[in-house]
C-alpha positions in Angstrom: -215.8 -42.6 134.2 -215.9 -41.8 138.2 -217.0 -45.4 138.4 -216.2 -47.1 142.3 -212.9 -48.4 142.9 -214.5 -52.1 142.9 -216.8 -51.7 140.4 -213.8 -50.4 138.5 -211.6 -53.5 139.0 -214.9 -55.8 138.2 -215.1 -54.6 135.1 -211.8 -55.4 134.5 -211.5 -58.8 135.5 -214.9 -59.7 133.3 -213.1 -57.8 130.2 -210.9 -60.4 130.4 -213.0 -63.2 129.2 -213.3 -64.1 125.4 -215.3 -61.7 123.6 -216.1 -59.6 126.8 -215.2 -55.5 125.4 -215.5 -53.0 127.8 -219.1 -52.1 127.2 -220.4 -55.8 128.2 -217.9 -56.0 131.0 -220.0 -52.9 132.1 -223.5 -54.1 131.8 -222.5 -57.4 133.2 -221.0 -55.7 136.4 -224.1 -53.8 136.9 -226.2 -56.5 136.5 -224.5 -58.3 139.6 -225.4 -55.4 141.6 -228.7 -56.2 140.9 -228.1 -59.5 142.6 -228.7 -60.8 145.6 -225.6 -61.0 148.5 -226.5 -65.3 148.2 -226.2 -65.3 144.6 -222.9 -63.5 144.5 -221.4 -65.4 147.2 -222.5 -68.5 145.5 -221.2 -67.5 141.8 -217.7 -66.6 143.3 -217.4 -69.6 145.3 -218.4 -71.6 142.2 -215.8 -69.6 140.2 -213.3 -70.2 143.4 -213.6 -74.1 143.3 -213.2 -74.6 139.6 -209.7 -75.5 140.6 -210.3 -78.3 142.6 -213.5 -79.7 141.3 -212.3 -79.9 137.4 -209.5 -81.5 136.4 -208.0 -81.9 133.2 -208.2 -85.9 132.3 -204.2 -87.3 132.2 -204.8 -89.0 128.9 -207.0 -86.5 126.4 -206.9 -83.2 128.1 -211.0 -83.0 128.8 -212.2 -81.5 131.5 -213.4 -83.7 134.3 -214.3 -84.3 137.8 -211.1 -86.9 138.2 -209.1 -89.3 137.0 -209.4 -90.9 133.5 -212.4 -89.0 132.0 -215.8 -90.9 130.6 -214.0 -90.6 126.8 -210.7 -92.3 127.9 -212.4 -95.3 129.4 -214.2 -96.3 125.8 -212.1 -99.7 124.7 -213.0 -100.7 121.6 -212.5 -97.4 120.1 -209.6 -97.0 116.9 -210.2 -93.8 116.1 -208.8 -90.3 117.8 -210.3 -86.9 117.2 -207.9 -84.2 117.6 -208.8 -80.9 118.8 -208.0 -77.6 119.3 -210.0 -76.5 122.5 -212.0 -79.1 125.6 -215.2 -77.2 124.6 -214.5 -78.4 120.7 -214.5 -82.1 122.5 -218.2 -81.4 123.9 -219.6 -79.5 120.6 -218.3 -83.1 118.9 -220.0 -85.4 121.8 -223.4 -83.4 121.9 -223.7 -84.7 117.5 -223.6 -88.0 118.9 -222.4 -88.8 115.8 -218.5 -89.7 117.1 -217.7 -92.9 119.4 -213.8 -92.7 119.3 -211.2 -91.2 121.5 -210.4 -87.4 121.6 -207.0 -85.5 122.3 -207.0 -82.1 123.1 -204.5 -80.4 122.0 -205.0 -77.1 124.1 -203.6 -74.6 121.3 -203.2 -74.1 117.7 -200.0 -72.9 116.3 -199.6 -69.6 116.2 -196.2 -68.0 116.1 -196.8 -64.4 116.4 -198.6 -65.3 120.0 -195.4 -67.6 121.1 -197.3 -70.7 120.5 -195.1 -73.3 118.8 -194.9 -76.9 117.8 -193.5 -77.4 121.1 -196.5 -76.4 122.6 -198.6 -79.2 121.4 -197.1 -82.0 122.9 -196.7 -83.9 119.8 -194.9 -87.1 121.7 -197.5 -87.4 124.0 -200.1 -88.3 121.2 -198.1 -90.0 119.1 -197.4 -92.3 122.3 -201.4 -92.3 122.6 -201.7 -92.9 119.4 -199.0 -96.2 119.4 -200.6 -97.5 122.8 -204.4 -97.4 121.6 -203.6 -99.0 118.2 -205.5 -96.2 116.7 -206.2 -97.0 112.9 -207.8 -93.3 111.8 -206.8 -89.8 113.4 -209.6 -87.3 112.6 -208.3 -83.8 112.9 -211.0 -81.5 114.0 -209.5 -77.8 114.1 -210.8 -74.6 113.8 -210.9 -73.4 110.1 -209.0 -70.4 110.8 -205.2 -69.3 109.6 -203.9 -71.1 112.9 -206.2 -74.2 112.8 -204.9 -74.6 109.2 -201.2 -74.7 110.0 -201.6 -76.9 113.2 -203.9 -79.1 110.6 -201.0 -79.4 108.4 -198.3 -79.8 110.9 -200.1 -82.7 112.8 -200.3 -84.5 109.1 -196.6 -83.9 108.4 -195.7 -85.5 111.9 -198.8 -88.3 112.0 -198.0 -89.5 108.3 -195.3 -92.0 109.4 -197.3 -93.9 111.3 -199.4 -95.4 108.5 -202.9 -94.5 109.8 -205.8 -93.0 108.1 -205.5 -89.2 108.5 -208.6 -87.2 107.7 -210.0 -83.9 108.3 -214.0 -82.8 109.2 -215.1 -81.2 105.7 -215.8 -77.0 105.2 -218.3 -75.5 103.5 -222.0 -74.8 103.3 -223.8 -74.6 106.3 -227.1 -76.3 106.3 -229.9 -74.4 104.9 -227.9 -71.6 103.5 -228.2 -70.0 100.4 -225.7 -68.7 97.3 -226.7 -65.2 98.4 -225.3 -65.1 101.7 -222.2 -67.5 101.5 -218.4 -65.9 101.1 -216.8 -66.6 98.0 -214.0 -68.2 100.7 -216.7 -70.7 102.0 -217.9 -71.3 98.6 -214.3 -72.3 97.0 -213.9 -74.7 100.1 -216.9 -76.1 99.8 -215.9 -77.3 96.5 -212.1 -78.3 97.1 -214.0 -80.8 100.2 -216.8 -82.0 97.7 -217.7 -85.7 98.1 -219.5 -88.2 96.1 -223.4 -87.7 95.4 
């Protein structure tokens, strides 16, 4: 495509967001030319700032605006939530169902992408873990190949500490039916069955 130079180089800077391919880069870059000169400047100095006005918090990894983030600074909590990603953190927080501590990890294991145990900082959340006196580690990952071996590899390391180790259950979504489930959804829906 004879596309401009800048519209070019647009397109690919938005391909390289997650689950941007080169057709939505496109219709995404023409859509800002439809935009005003004030809304552009004020979407790329948002963008520009991000920066300086989020920081990761010292303690868990979430995203904040400074210091020890709003999660860090509950006392009473004994229980940590591990997981894979800060946005995992916020899909947890919006159930309102969770009042512990969380630890983000920032990455799963994944070997053939050069991501190793080493990655995960496992000393850092052990020391967390020691310092809180957390009695129950809830390990929150991603049920993917990569969230699977980082599930197993924290319970290997965590298992000497004598805490309650659990993991969020798999399986049926709400209001699903047989029809439209995959037989690999179905079999773990029955391996994380609980009492009726």
């Amino acid at each position: 495509m004879n596309y401009p130079a800048h519209l070019i180089k647009t397109i690919s800077l938005l391909r390289k967001l997650p689950g941007v391919g080169t057709k939505s880069a496109e219709r995404f870059a023409f859509e800002l030319l439809q935009w005003s000169p004030e809304e552009l400047r004020l979407m790329g100095e948002t963008i520009a700032g991000l920066p300086q006005q989020v920081h990761l918090c010292a303690e868990c990894g979430s995203p904040g605006e400074s210091g020890i983030c709003v999660f860090c600074q509950r006392t009473t909590a004994s229980a940590l939530c591990i997981v894979g990603m800060p946005r995992d953190l916020f899909a947890i927080e919006a159930t309102r169902t969770y009042k512990g501590l969380y630890h983000v990890l920032g990455a799963l294991l994944s070997p053939l992408n050069g991501i190793g145990p080493e990655k995960l900082k496992i000393d850092r959340l052990k020391e967390r873990i020691a310092s809180r006196s957390i009695q129950e580690v809830v390990i929150a990952l991603d049920s993917t190949l990569e969230g699977d071996a980082t599930a197993l590899f924290l319970k290997e390391e965590l298992q000497p500490l004598q805490l309650k180790i659990s993991r969020l259950a798999f399986g049926l979504p709400i209001g699903s039916s047989f029809d439209y489930v995959d037989g690999g959804t179905l079999a773990r829906a029955f391996t994380a069955r609980a009492s009726f």
